[in-house]
C-alpha positions in Angstrom: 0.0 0.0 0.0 1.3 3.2 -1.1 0.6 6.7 0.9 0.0 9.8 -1.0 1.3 13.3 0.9 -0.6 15.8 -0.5 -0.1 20.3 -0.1 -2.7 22.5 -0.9 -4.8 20.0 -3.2 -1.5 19.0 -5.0 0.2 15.6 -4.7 3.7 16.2 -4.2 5.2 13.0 -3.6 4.4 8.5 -3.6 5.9 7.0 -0.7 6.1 3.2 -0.2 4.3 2.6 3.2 6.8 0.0 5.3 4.2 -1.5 7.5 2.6 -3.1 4.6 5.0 -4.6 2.4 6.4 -7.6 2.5 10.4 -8.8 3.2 12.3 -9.9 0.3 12.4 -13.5 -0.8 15.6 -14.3 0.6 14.1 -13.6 4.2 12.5 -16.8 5.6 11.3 -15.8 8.6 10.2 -12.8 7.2 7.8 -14.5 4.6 6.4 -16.6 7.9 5.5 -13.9 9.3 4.0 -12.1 6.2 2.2 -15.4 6.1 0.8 -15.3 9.6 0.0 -11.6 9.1 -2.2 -12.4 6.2 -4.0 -15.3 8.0 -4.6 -13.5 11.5 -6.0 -10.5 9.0 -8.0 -13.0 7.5 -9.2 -14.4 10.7 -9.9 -10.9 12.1 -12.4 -10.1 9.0 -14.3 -13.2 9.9 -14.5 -12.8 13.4 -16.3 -9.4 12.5 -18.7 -10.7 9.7 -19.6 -13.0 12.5 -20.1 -10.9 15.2 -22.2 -8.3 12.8 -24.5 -11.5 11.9 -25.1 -12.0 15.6 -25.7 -8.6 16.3 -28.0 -8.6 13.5 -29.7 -11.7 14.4 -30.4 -10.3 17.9 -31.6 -7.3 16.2 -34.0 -9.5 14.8 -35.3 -11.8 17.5 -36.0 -8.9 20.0 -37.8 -6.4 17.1 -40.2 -9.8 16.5 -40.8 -9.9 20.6 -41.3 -6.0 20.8 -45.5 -7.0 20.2 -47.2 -3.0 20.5 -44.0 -1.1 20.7 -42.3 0.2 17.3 -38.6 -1.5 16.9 -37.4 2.7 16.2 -38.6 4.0 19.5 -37.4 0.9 21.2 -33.6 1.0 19.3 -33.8 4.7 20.0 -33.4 3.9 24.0 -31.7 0.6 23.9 -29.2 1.0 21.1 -26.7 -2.0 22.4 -28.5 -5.2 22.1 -26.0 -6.6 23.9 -27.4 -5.8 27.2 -30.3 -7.7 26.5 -28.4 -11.0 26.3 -27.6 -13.4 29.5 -24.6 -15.1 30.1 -25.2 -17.3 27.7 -25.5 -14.7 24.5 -29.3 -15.2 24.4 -31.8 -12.3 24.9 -33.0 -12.6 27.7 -36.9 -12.5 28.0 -37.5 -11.0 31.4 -34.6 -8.2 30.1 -36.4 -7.1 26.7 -39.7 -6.8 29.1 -38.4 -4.9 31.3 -36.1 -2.4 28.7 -40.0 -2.5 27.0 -41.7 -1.3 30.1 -38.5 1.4 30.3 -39.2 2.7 26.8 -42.8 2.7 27.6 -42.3 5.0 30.5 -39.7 7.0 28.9 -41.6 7.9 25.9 -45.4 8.6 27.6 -47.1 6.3 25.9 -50.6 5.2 27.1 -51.4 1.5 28.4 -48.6 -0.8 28.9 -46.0 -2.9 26.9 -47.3 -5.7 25.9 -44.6 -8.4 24.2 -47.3 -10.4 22.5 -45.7 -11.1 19.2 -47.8 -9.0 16.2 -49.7 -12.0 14.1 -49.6 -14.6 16.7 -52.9 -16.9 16.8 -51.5 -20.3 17.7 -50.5 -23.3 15.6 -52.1 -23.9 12.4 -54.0 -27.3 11.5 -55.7 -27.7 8.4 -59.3 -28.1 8.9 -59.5 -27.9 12.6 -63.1 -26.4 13.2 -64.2 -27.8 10.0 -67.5 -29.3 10.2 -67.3 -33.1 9.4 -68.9 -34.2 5.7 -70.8 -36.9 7.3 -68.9 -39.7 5.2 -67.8 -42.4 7.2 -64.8 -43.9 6.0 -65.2 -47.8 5.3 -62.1 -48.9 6.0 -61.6 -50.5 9.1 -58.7 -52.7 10.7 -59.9 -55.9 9.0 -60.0 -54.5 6.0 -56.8 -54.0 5.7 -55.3 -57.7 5.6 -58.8 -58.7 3.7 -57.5 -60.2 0.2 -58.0 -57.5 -2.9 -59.4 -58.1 -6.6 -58.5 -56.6 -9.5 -60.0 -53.3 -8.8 -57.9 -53.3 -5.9 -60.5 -52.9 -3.3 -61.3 -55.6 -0.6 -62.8 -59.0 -2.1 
């Protein structure tokens, strides 16, 4: 990487930045350490892509348990999700209630937080509360082991 010194809008002169480059061929232990340079640089980039998923991904577990309260006013108040988590890195439900009742309180707002997530009605099963066509189905136990015919119902 090269570092550019500039006066009064003009470039003036390229210098060769030293931390950056590497040690000449003939230097062993200097192209190790080059190495290791690259791979703990490396390691460092994906140690912050990882922790900006799982910032993210908090983000996005307590904004789907805010219920009445808008994610804005809450982030506004609580900005470091972090505080939210227990020791285990997982938000913490009895935290997010109570950083819920704080926003509520902080901001006016009339009744009371409420972390009921938006959408929520319970598990869905397909024709539960369906009234029953009155067929009864003819196939019992017995039926089953009964030999077939050709049509492939029971002889």
């Amino acid at each position: 990487m090269t570092t550019t010194k500039t006066v009064s809008d003009e470039v003036t002169q390229t210098v060769p930045d030293t931390a950056e480059t590497e040690p000449a061929d003939d230097d062993r232990t200097g192209r190790e350490a080059a190495k290791y340079r690259r791979q703990l640089r490396q390691v460092e980039s994906e140690r912050d892509d990882l922790a900006a998923k799982l910032d993210a991904t908090r983000r996005a577990l307590v904004e789907r348990d805010l219920g009445n309260l808008e994610p804005a006013a809450f982030w506004a108040l609580h900005p470091n999700v972090a505080d939210l988590a227990d020791e285990a890195g997982r938000i913490d439900p009895n935290k997010l209630v109570a950083a819920g009742q704080e926003v509520y309180g902080a901001l006016g707002l009339p009744g009371r937080f409420n972390n009921t997530r938006k959408g929520v009605i319970g598990p869905y099963v397909p024709g539960e509360g369906a009234a029953p066509s009155g067929e009864v189905a003819s196939d019992t136990w017995t039926d089953a082991f009964k030999p077939k015919d050709a049509s492939g119902s029971p002889a």
